[in-house]
C-alpha positions as CSV (number, residue, x, y, z in Angstrom):
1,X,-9.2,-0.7,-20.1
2,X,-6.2,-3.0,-19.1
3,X,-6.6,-3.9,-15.5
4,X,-2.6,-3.8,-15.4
5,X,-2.7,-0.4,-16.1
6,X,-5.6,0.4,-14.3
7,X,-3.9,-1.2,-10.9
8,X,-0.4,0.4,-11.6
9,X,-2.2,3.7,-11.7
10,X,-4.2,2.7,-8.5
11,X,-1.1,2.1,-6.8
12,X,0.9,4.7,-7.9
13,X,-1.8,7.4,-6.6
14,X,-2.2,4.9,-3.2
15,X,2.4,5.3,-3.0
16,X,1.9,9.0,-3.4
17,X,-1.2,10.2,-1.1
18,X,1.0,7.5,1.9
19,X,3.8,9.8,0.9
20,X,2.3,12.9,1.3
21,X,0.2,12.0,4.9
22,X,3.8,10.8,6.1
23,X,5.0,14.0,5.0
24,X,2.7,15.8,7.0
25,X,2.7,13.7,9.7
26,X,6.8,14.4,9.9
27,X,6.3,18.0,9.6
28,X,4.0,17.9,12.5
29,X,1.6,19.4,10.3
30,X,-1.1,16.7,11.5
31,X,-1.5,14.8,14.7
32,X,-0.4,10.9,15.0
33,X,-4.7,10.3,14.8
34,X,-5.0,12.3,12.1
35,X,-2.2,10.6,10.4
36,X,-3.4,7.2,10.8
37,X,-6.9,8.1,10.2
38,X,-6.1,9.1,6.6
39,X,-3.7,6.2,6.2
40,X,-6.9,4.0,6.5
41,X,-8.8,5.8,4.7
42,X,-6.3,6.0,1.9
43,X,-6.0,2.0,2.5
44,X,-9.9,1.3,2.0
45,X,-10.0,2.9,-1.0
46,X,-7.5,1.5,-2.5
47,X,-8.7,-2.1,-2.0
48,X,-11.6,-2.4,-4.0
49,X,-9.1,-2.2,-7.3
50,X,-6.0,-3.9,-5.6
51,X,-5.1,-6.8,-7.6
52,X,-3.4,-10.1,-6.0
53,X,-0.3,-9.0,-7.7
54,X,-0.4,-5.8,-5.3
55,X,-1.3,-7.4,-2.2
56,X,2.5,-7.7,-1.2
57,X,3.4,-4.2,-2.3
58,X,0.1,-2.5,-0.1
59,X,1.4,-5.1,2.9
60,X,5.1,-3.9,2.9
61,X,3.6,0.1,2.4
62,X,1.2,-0.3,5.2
63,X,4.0,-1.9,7.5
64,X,6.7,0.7,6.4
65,X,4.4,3.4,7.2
66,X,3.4,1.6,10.7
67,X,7.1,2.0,11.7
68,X,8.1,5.4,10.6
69,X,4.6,6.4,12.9
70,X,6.3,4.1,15.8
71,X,9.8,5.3,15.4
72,X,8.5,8.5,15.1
73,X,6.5,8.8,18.3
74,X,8.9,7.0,20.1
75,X,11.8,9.9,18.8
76,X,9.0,12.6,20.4
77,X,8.7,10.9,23.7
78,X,5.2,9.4,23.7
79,X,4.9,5.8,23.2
80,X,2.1,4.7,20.6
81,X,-0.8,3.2,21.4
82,X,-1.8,-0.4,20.1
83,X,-0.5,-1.5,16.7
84,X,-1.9,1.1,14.0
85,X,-2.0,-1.6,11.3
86,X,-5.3,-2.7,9.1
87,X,-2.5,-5.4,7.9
88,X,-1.4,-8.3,10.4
Protein backbone atom coordinates (compact mmCIF):
# COMPACT_ATOMS: atom_id res chain seq x y z
CA UNK A 1 0.00 0.00 0.00
CA UNK A 2 1.31 3.63 -0.57
CA UNK A 3 2.06 5.16 2.73
CA UNK A 4 0.96 8.61 1.00
CA UNK A 5 -2.23 7.27 0.61
CA UNK A 6 -2.49 5.44 3.57
CA UNK A 7 -1.61 8.91 5.71
CA UNK A 8 -3.97 11.13 3.52
CA UNK A 9 -6.69 8.69 4.43
CA UNK A 10 -5.47 8.69 8.22
CA UNK A 11 -5.78 12.29 8.18
CA UNK A 12 -8.72 12.79 6.46
CA UNK A 13 -10.76 10.41 9.03
CA UNK A 14 -8.52 12.22 12.05
CA UNK A 15 -10.02 16.13 10.15
CA UNK A 16 -13.45 14.57 10.18
CA UNK A 17 -14.00 12.74 13.66
CA UNK A 18 -12.19 16.63 15.27
CA UNK A 19 -15.05 18.02 13.19
CA UNK A 20 -17.69 16.09 14.32
CA UNK A 21 -16.57 16.21 18.45
CA UNK A 22 -16.42 20.14 17.82
CA UNK A 23 -19.69 19.78 16.46
CA UNK A 24 -20.98 18.33 19.34
CA UNK A 25 -19.25 20.11 21.67
CA UNK A 26 -20.92 23.50 19.96
CA UNK A 27 -24.21 21.98 20.16
CA UNK A 28 -23.82 21.39 23.72
CA UNK A 29 -24.45 17.95 22.97
CA UNK A 30 -21.28 16.93 25.17
CA UNK A 31 -19.61 18.49 28.08
CA UNK A 32 -16.08 20.56 27.63
CA UNK A 33 -14.48 16.95 29.47
CA UNK A 34 -16.10 14.97 27.29
CA UNK A 35 -15.02 17.03 24.37
CA UNK A 36 -11.51 17.10 25.12
CA UNK A 37 -11.37 13.56 26.22
CA UNK A 38 -12.35 12.39 22.77
CA UNK A 39 -10.12 14.95 21.11
CA UNK A 40 -7.21 12.94 22.80
CA UNK A 41 -8.25 10.01 22.11
CA UNK A 42 -8.91 10.87 18.50
CA UNK A 43 -5.19 12.33 18.72
CA UNK A 44 -3.50 8.98 20.04
CA UNK A 45 -4.77 7.14 17.54
CA UNK A 46 -3.95 8.95 14.98
CA UNK A 47 -0.21 9.09 15.81
CA UNK A 48 0.95 5.78 15.36
CA UNK A 49 0.39 6.31 11.22
CA UNK A 50 1.17 10.19 11.22
CA UNK A 51 3.91 10.81 8.93
CA UNK A 52 6.52 13.79 9.40
CA UNK A 53 4.76 15.45 6.53
CA UNK A 54 1.57 15.58 8.88
CA UNK A 55 3.10 16.70 11.96
CA UNK A 56 2.35 20.46 11.00
CA UNK A 57 -1.20 19.82 9.85
CA UNK A 58 -2.17 17.54 13.36
CA UNK A 59 -0.22 20.68 15.30
CA UNK A 60 -2.34 23.51 13.68
CA UNK A 61 -5.77 20.96 14.11
CA UNK A 62 -4.99 20.29 17.65
CA UNK A 63 -4.34 24.22 18.31
CA UNK A 64 -7.39 25.34 16.20
CA UNK A 65 -9.49 23.01 18.21
CA UNK A 66 -7.79 24.29 21.65
CA UNK A 67 -9.18 27.72 20.81
CA UNK A 68 -12.62 27.25 19.52
CA UNK A 69 -12.87 25.04 23.23
CA UNK A 70 -11.35 28.43 24.90
CA UNK A 71 -13.30 30.91 23.04
CA UNK A 72 -16.04 28.83 23.48
CA UNK A 73 -16.12 28.52 27.23
CA UNK A 74 -15.08 31.87 27.69
CA UNK A 75 -18.54 32.95 25.30
CA UNK A 76 -20.51 30.63 28.14
CA UNK A 77 -19.06 32.36 31.16
CA UNK A 78 -16.72 29.78 32.69
CA UNK A 79 -13.16 30.20 32.23
CA UNK A 80 -11.16 26.84 31.14
CA UNK A 81 -9.10 25.17 33.14
CA UNK A 82 -5.24 24.63 32.29
CA UNK A 83 -4.23 24.48 28.55
CA UNK A 84 -6.20 21.44 26.97
CA UNK A 85 -3.39 20.71 24.45
CA UNK A 86 -1.32 17.23 24.03
CA UNK A 87 0.67 19.74 21.48
CA UNK A 88 3.00 22.59 23.08
Amino acid sequence: MNTGNRASSTMNVYKAECAEIMRRFLAKQISRDDCVAALHAGFIGVMPEVTANDVSEVRTIVLFNERVIIDEMERRGQPPAGSLSVVQ
